[in-house]
N, C-alpha and C positions, 0 to 999 in steps of 0.2 A: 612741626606741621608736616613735613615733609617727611616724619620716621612715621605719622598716622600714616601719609597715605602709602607709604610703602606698606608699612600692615593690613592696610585692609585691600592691597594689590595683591597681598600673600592670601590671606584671608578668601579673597574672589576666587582667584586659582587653585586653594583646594577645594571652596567649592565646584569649581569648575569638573576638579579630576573625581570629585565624589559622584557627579551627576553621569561621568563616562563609565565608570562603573557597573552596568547593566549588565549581564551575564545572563541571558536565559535557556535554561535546559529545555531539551530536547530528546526525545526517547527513541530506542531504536532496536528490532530482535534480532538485526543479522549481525553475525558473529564478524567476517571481515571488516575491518578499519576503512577499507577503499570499496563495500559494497555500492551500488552506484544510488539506493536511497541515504546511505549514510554518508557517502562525498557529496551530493548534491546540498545536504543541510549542511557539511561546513564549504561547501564555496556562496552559500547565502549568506553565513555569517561572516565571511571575508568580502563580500557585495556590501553588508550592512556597515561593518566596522570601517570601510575607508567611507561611504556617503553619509554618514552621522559623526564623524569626526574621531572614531572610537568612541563612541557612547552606547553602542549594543554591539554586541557577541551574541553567537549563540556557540553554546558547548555541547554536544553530541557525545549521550550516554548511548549506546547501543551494547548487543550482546547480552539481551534482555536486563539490562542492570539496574533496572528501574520498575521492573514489574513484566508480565504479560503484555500484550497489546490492551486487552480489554481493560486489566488496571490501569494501562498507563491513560486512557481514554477517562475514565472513571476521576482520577487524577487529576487530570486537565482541567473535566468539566466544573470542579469547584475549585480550581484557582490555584492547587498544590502543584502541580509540573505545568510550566510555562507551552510548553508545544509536544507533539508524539507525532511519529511518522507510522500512520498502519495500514492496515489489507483494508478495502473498503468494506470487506463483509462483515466485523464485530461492532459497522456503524450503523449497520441494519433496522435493528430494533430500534433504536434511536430514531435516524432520520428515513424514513420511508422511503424517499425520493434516490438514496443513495441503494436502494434493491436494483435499480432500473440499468447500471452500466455492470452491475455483478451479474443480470441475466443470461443464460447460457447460450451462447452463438447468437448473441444480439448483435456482435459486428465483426464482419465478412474478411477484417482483416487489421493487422496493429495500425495501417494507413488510415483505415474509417477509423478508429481506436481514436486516435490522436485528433484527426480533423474535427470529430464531434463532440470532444472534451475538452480542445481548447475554444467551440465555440457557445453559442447561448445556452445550450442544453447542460452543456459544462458548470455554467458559471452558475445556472440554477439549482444543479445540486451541491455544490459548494455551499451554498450560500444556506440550503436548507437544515443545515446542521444550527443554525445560529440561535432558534428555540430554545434548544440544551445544551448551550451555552459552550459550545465549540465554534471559530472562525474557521470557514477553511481556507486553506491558503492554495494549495495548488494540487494537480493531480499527477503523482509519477508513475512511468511504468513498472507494469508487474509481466510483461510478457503473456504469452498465450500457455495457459495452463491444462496437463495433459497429466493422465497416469500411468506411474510406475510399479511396478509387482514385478514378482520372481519369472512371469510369463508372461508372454505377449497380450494387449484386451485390441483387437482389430476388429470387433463389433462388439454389438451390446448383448449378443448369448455371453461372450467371454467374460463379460465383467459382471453377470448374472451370480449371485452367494458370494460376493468376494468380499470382504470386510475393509472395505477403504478409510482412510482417513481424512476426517475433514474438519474446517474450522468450526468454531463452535458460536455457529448460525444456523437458525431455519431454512432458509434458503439455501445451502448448501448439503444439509440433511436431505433433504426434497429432493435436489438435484442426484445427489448420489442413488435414494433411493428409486428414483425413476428410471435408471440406467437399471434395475432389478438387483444390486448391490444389496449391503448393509454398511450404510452409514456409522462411522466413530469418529466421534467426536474426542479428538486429542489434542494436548498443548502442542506447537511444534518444537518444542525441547524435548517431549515426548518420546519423539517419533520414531528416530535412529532403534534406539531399544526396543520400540512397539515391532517394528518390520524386524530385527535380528531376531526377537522370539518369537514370532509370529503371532503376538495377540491382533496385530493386523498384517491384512495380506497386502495393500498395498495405500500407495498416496495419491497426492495429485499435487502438480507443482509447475513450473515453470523452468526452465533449467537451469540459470544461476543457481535459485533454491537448491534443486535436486544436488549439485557441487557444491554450494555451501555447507550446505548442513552432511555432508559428507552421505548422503540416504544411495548412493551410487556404490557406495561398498555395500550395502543390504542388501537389496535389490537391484536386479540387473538389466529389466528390460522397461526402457521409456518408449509407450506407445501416444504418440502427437493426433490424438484425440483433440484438443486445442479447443475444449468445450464452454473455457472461459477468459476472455481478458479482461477481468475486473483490475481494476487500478487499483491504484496505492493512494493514499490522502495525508496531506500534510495539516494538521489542524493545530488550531494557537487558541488559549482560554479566550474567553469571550471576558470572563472576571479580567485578564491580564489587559487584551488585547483594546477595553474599553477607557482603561485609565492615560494612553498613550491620546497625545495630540493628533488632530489627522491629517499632521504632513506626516508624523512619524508612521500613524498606519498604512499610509499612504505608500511610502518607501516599503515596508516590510511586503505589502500587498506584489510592489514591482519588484523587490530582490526575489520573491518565491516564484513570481512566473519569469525571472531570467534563471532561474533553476533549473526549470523544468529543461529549457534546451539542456542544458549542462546534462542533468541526469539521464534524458535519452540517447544523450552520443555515450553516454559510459554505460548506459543500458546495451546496447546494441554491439559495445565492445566487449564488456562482459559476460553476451549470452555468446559468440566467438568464440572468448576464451575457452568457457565454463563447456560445452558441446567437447573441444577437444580434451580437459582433463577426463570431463566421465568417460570419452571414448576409447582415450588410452588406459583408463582405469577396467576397463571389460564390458563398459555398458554398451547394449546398442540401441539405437536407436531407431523404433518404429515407424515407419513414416505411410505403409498401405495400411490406411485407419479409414473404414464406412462409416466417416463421418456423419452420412444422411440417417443411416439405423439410430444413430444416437441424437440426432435433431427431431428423428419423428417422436421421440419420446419424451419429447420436453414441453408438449402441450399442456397438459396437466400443471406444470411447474409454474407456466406463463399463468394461467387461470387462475392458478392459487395467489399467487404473490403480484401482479397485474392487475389490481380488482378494481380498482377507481378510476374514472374519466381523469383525471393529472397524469396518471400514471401511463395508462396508457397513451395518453397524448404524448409524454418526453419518450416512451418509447418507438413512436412511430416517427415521431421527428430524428430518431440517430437513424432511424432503418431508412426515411428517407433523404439522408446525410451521408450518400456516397458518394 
């Protein structure tokens, strides 16, 4: 009697350590290990693994090792990669609602950024991904995004014929092209080679990016245009995230928004950092940008991409969110 119930005590406990066995991946395109979107998901999965007992992990593929962003989204949405960490703009065509924080100079500064993302306008475009069959989990920074070329763009004559590079969204096509650009649409693994030949003349990025991906040796002058602070989106299959109990959703929901602090204080030590390698590297950096020349030209983009009373309701709610 006693050798049963030591067996089925054996027995319990490897089901026990079968069930902690959760491992769900995570996808990611920046190249560093300690980029501050790919430290934020593993200090969620180190939040997660001590409040479930070890029974979820999350492991963090980054360094595109899993696809594009757009695949890795693609991915997600039928249940083949557990979560992806991407640019809010290849969610565009998907969730409509997530065009409204990608609008250009819709917030006055990373201060309003944050205040209006962590609050209801936030939580509703998070939420409106859920259709097609993505959760989202939380919103990280992506910094204020400006461009880079071989020459300074301090108005929008200067950035008139220039072949920039942009992600591969309508809304971001538009945007360039209204600046009187030409829009290219490139993978950002692309990119390095595109600027060294010059099949493009320049980018637009944020400045970690612009250090990460090493585009500081191509090109040399970053003008802080700061045209957009689209965020970054952490999304979890909706297929994955529905078979989970909802204390367990529960917890995942609260590790990803104690992330987010995590991820802005390494955000905001990383753009420190990353400011003085490209600066010791030759870059400089632009900072007299007529900003207003390039806001009066984004009328057009609002009209286009703005078109419905939602729409523009969540955007006047972040403009009146300072």
């Amino acid at each position: 009697m006693k050798f049963n119930r030591t067996l089925i005590a054996l027995a319990a406990g490897a089901l026990g350590l079968a069930a902690q066995a959760v491992e769900f991946r995570s996808a990611d395109v920046h190249n560093s290990d300690d980029y501050p979107t790919v430290a934020a998901v593993k200090h969620m999965s180190e939040l997660l693994d001590k409040r479930s007992n070890g029974k979820y992990k999350i492991k963090v593929f980054n360094k595109g090792a899993l696809g594009t962003e757009k695949e890795t989204i693609d991915q997600v949405k039928i249940g083949a990669l557990e979560m992806t960490r991407v640019n809010i703009s290849p969610l565009n065509s998907l969730c409509a609602k997530t065009l409204v924080p990608t609008m250009p100079f819709l917030f006055d500064s990373i201060a309003h950024m944050r205040k209006s993302l962590d609050g209801p306008a936030g939580e509703e475009i998070l939420k409106s991904c859920e259709p097609e069959g993505l959760v989202g989990l939380a919103f990280y920074d992506s910094g204020a995004r400006s461009i880079y070329a071989k020459k300074p763009v301090k108005t929008l004559a200067d950035a008139k014929g220039m072949k920039i590079r942009v992600q591969q969204s309508d809304l971001w096509v538009s945007l360039i092209n209204a600046m009187g650009a030409n829009a290219t649409p490139v993978p950002i693994g692309e990119v390095y080679t595109g600027l060294k030949t010059g099949l493009i003349d320049a980018a637009e990025n944020n400045i970690p990016s612009y250090d990460g991906f090493k585009h500081y040796e191509a090109v040399k002058f970053y003008s802080r245009t700061e045209h957009s602070m689209a965020p970054e989106m952490l999304v979890m299959s909706k297929a994955v995230y529905d078979k989970m109990s909802k204390a367990d959703q529960d917890m995942f929901r609260a590790a990803a928004k104690e992330s987010v602090t995590f991820q802005r204080q390494k955000w905001d030590e990383q753009e420190a950092k990353s400011l003085e390698v490209v600066t010791k590297g030759g870059a400089t950096i632009v900072s007299d940008v007529d900003k207003a020349s390039f806001r009066a030209a984004m009328a057009p983009v609002y009209a286009k991409f703005i078109s419905t009373p939602d729409l523009q309701r969540l955007v006047k709610a972040i403009q009146d969110n300072k």
